[in-house]
C-alpha positions in Angstrom: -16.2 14.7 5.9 -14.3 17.4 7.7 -11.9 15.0 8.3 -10.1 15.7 5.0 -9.7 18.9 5.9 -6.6 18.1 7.6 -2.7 18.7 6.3 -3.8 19.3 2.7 -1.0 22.1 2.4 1.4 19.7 2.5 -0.7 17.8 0.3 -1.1 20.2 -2.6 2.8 21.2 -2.2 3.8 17.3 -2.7 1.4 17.0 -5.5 3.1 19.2 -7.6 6.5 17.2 -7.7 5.0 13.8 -6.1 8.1 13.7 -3.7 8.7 11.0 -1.3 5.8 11.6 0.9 7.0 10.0 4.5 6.8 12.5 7.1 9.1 12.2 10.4 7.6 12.7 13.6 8.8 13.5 17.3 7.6 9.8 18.5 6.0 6.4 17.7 2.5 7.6 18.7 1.8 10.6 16.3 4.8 8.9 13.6 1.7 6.8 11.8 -0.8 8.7 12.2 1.6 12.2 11.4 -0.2 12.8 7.5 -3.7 13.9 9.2 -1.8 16.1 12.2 -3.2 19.4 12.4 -1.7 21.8 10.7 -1.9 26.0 10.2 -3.3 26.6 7.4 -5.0 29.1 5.4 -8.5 27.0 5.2 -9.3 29.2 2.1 -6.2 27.8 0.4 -7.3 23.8 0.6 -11.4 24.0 0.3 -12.9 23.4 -2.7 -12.0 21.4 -6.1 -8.4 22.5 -6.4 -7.3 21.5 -2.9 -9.4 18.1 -3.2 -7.8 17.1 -6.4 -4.2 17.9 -5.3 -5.1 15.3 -2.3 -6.0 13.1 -4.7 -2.6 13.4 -6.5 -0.5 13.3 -3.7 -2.0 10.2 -2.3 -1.5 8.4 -5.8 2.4 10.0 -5.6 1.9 8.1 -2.0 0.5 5.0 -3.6 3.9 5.0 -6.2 6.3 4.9 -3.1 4.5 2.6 -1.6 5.2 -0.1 -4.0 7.5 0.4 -6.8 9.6 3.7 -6.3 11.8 2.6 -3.3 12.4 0.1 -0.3 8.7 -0.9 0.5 6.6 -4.2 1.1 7.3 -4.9 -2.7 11.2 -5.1 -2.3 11.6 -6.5 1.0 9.1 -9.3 0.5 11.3 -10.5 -2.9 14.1 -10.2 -0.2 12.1 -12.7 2.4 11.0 -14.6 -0.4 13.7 -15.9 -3.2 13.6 -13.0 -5.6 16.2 -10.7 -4.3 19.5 -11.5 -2.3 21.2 -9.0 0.1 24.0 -7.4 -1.4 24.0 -4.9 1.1 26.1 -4.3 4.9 22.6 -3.2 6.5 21.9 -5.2 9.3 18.4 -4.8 8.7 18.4 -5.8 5.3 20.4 -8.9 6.1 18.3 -10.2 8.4 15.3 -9.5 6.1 17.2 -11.9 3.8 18.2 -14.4 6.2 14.1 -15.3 7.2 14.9 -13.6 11.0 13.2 -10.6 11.2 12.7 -8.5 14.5 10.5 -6.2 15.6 13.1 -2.9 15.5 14.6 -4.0 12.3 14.3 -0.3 10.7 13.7 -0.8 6.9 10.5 -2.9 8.0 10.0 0.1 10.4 10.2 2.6 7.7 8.0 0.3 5.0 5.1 0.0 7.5 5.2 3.1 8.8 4.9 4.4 5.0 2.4 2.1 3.7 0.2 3.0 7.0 0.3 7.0 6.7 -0.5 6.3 2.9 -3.9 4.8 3.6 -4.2 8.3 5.9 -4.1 9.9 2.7 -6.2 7.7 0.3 -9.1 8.8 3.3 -8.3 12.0 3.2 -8.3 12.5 -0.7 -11.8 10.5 -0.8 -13.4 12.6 1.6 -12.1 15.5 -0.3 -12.9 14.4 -3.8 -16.5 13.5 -2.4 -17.5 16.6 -1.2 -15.5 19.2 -3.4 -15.8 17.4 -6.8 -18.7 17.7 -8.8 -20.7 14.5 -9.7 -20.2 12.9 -13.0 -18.6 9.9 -14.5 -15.3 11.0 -14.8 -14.9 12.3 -10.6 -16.6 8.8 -10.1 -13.7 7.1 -11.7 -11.2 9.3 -10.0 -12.8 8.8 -6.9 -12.8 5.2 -7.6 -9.4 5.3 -8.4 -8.3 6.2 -5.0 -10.7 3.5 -3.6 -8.5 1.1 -6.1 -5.1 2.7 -4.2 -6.4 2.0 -0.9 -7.7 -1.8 -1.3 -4.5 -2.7 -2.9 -2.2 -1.3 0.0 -4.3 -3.1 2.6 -4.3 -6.2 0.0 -0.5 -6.0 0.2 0.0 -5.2 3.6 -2.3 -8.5 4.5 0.0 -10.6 2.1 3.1 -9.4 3.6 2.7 -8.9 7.1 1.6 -11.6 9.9 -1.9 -12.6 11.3 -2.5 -9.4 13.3 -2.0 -5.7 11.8 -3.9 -2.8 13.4 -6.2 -0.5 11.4 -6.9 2.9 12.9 -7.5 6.1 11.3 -7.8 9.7 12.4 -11.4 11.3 13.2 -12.1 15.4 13.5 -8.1 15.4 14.3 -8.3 12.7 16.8 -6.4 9.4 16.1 -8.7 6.5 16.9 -6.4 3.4 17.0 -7.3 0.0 15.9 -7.3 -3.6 17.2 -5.2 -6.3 15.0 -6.9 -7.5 12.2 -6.3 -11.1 11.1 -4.9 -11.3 7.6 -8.8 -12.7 6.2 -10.6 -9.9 7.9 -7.5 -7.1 6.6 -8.4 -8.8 3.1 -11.8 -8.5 3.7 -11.8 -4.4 4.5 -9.7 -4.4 0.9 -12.0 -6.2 -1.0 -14.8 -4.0 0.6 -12.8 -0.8 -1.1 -12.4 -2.4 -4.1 -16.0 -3.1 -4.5 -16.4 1.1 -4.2 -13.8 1.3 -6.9 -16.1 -1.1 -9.2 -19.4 0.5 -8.4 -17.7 4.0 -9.0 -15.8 3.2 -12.3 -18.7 2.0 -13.9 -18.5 4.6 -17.0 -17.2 2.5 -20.2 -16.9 5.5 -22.7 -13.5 6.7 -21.6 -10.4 4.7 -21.7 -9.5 6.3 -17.8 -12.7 4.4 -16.6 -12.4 1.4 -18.2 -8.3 1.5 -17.1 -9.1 2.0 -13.1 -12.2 -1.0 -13.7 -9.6 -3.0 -14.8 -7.4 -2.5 -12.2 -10.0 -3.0 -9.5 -10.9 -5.8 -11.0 -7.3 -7.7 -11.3 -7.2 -7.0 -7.9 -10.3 -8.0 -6.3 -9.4 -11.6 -8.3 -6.4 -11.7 -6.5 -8.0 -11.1 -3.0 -10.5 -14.1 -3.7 -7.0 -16.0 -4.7 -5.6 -15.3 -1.3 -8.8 -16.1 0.5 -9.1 -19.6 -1.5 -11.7 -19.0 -3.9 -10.6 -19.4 -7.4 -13.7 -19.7 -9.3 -14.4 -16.3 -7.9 -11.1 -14.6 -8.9 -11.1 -15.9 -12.3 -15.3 -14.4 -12.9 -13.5 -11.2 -12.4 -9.8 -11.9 -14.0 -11.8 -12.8 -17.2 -13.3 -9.8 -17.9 -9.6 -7.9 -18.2 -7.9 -8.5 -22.1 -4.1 -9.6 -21.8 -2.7 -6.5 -22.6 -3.9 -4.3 -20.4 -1.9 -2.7 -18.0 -1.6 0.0 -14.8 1.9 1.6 -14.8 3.5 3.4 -12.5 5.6 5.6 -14.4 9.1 7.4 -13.0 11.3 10.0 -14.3 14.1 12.3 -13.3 12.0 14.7 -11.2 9.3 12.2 -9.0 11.7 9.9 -8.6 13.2 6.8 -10.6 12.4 3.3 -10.6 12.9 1.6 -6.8 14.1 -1.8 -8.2 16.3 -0.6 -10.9 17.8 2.2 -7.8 18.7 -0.4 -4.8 19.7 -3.3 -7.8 21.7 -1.6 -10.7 22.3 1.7 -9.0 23.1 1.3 -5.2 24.0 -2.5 -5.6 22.2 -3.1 -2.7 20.2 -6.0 -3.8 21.0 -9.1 -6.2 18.8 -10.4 -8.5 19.3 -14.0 -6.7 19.4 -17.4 -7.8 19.5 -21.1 -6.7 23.2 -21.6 -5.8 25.7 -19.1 -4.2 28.9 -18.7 -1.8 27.0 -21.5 0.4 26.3 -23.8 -2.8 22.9 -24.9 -3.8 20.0 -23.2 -1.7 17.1 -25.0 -1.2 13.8 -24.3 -3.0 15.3 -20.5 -4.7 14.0 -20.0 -7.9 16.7 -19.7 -10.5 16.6 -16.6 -11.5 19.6 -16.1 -13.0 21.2 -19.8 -13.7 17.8 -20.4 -15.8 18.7 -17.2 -18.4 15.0 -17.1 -18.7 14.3 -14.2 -21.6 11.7 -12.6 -18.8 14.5 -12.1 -16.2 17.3 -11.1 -18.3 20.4 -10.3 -15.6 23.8 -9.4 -16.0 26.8 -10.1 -13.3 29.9 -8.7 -15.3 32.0 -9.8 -12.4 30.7 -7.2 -10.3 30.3 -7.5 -6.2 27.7 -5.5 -3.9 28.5 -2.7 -1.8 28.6 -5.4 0.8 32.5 -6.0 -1.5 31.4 -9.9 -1.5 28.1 -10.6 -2.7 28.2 -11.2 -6.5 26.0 -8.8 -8.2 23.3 -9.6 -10.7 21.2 -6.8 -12.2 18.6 -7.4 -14.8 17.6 -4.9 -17.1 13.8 -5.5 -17.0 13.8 -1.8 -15.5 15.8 1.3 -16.8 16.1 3.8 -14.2 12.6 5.4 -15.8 11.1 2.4 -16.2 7.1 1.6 -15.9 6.4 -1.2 -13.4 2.9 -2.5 -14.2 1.1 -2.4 -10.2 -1.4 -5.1 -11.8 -1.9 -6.4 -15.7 -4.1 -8.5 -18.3 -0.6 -10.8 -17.6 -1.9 -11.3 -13.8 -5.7 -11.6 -15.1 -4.6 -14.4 -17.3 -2.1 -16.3 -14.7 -5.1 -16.3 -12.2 -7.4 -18.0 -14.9 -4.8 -20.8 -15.0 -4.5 -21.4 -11.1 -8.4 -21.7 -11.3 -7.2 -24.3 -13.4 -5.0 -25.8 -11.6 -7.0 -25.3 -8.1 -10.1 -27.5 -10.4 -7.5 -30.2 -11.5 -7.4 -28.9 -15.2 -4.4 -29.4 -16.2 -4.3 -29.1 -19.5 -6.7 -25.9 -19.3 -3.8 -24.6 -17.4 -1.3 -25.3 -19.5 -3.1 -23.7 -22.6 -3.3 -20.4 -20.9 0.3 -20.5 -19.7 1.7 -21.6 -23.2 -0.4 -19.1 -24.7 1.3 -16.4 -22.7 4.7 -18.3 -23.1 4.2 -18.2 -26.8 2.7 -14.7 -27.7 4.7 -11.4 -27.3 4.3 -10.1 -24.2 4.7 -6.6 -22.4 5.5 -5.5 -18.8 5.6 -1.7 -18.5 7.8 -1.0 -21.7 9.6 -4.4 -21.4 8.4 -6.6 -23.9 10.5 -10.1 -23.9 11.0 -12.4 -26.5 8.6 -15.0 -26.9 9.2 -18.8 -25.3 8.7 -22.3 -26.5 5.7 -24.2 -25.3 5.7 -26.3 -22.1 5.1 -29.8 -21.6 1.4 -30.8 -19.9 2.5 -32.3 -16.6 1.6 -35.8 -15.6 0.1 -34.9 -12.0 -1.1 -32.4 -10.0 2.0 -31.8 -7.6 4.3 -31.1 -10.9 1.6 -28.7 -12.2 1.6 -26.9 -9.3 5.3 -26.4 -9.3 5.4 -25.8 -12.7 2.1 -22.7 -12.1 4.1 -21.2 -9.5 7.5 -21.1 -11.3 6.1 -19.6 -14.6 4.1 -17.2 -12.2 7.8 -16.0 -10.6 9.2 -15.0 -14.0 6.5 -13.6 -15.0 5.7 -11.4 -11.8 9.6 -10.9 -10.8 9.8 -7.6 -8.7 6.3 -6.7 -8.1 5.1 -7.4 -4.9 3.4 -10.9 -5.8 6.0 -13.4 -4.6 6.1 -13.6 -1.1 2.2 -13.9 -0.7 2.1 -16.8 -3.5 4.7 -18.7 -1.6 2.5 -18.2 1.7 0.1 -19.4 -0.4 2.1 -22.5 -1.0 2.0 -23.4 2.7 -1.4 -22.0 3.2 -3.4 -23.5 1.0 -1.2 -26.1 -1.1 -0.1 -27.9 2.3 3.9 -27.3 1.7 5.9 -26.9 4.4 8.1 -23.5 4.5 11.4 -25.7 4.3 9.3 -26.8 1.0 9.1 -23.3 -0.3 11.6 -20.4 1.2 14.8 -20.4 1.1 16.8 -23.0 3.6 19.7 -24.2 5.0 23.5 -22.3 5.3 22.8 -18.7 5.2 25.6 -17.4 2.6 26.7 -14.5 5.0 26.8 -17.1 8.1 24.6 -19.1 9.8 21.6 -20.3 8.7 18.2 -19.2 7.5 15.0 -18.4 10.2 11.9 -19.5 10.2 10.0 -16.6 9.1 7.4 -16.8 6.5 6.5 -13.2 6.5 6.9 -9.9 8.6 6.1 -8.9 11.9 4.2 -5.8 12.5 7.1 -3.2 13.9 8.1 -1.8 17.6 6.4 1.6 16.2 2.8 -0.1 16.4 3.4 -0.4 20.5 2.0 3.1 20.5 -1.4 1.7 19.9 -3.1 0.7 23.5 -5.1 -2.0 21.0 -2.2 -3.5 19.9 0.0 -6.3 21.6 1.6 -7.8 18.8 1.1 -10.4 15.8 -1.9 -12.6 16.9 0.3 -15.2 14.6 3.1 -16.1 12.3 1.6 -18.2 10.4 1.3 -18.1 6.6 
């Protein structure tokens, strides 16, 4: 337990404003394991209740800019995928976008090396919140609350990254690296977490409980998605109402909303679509060409910072805008791939048309309501019609490029079927890659020796 004993100055100084909370570091070896490094302290200053609950806010600020609050898995996985197009000169963030990613490409770098240190302080803050916080119902939830945090990063990073992503943590002040995980077993150790979250949050007479059991609960579902196993997922996707929802909220002083920053404000990224400067690109999504109500974008003959990539910004975000992490939306759009994955078509269509056709809200955006769908004819059309309806209505929040792994994974599409192919708009043409590979920084690990695969 002394292990969370560990940097929680820093810890209780970055709760207070939930800064951005990655740390540099003089090399690769102590750079993702740097948020437990020893530190002098005053010991007095971090024991007890107050220190362990200012670890426990600070790895929640960790958890927000870890997904929605700046350049993370969330955004560059729309850019690998077909939700975001590079508007940007980067190098980095072109090749991201192009499907060719490699090993020293350094907004991957930074993303992993953030998302890694993060689960450093999810341990820490348990191990805090355990000892120092007194037992009852509403410490269980919190604690389960940061079990919630941590399954959902490894859930991410095991949809994002490639077959093969070391685990290690940090014992008595000692680093103890891991071996690569395949993307099963990473899932696996996050469903594990999760299940601590659910045993935790058990309490149903406070509204905080029953929000982090929902959340836990969403999430688990969508492990048992990745891992094949709808009937599972949906058990537990049932028990959330459609309108619930767990924000992450932004404002002037903790930072503003990542999408609406690198789209509408830095013009970094475009809200992309099915045709551009190269003409019509292969299996993209139209994002913007469809004028679907739950994308709404703008292009008001603006260009990129790149000075030649048209720029299309929605306004789904404001620059304060919530981003729902997971929501009774997601619960609901797993029951209909259980559906779909038990040939019940029209069962899916019923829960998609009744989401279509009902008012909606994501964070504080609340789109008009659509027309009903057709029921189609067979199983293959379905499927493309589940995972369109799924794009527009998860645009921007982590979820695409995992379901079109998915696609390949467990539909039996070939990637030329579902990313982005062909003439690359800013020259040559798109790679192969169907995810990301863990970074050059990992090499410090003496367990590690790169992705065991690319596969999806």
């Amino acid at each position: 337990m002394r292990r969370a004993m560990i940097s929680r100055a820093r810890w209780i100084a970055a709760a207070v404003v939930v800064a951005p909370l990655v740390a540099t570091a003089c090399n690769p070896r102590d750079e993702l394991v740097d948020p437990q490094a020893p530190t002098v302290i005053d010991q007095g200053a971090v024991d007890g209740p107050t220190g362990a609950n200012g670890l426990r806010v600070g790895a929640l600020g960790a958890f927000k800019m870890q997904t929605g609050s700046g350049e993370t898995l969330w955004q560059l996985g729309g850019l690998l995928a077909d939700e975001w197009k590079s508007s940007n000169t980067s190098a980095a963030t072109n090749e991201i976008d192009r499907r060719s990613i490699s090993t020293s490409n350094s907004s991957l770098t930074t993303a992993y090396t953030g998302i890694q240190q993060a689960r450093g302080y999810f341990r820490n803050a348990i191990d805090a919140m355990v000892q120092w916080v007194p037992d009852d119902s509403i410490a269980k939830s919190r604690i389960g609350e940061l079990y919630f945090g941590l399954g959902f990063l490894e859930m991410q990073m095991a949809e994002a990254l490639c077959n093969g992503v070391p685990i290690g943590e940090v014992r008595d002040g000692v680093p103890v690296y891991g071996a690569s995980k395949s993307n099963a077993d990473l899932l696996a150790l996050a469903g594990a977490h999760l299940d601590t979250a659910l045993a935790l949050a058990v309490a149903k007479d406070t509204a905080y409980s029953v929000k982090i059991r929902n959340a836990a609960l969403v999430t688990k579902a969508r492990i048992f998605v990745d891992l094949g196993q709808f009937s599972n997922a949906s058990v537990l996707a049932a028990q959330v109402p459609t309108s619930y929802q767990y924000t992450l909220t932004f404002s002037t002083a903790s930072g503003l909303n990542g999408n609406w920053s690198l789209n509408t404000s830095q013009s970094a990224y475009s809200v992309s679509d099915s045709v551009d400067a190269s003409g019509l690109l292969k299996n993209a999504t139209p994002f913007v060409s469809a004028k679907d109500v739950r994308v709404p974008t703008t292009n008001a003959n603006k260009t990129g910072i790149d000075g030649t990539t048209p720029l299309f910004t929605t306004s789904i975000w404001a620059n304060t805008g919530q981003i729902p992490v997971v929501s009774g939306v997601d619960a609901r759009l797993i029951d209909a791939e259980a559906k779909l994955s038990a040939n019940d078509i029209p069962g899916m269509m019923s829960i998609l048309n009744a989401l279509r056709t009902t008012a909606q809200t994501l964070g504080t955006f609340r789109p008009a309501v659509l027309a009903a769908l057709p029921t189609p004819a067979t199983q293959a059309a379905a499927t493309t019609v589940f995972f369109r309806e799924k794009a527009f209505w998860t645009f921007g929040r982590g979820q695409r490029l995992g379901d079109l792994r998915r696609m390949i994974r467990q539909y039996k599409l070939s990637a030329d079927q579902v990313l982005p192919t062909g003439t690359y708009y800013k020259g040559g043409s798109y790679g192969a890659d169907v995810n990301f590979p863990v970074p050059d920084v990992e090499r410090a690990n003496p367990q590690f020796a790169g992705c065991l695969d690319r596969n999806a």
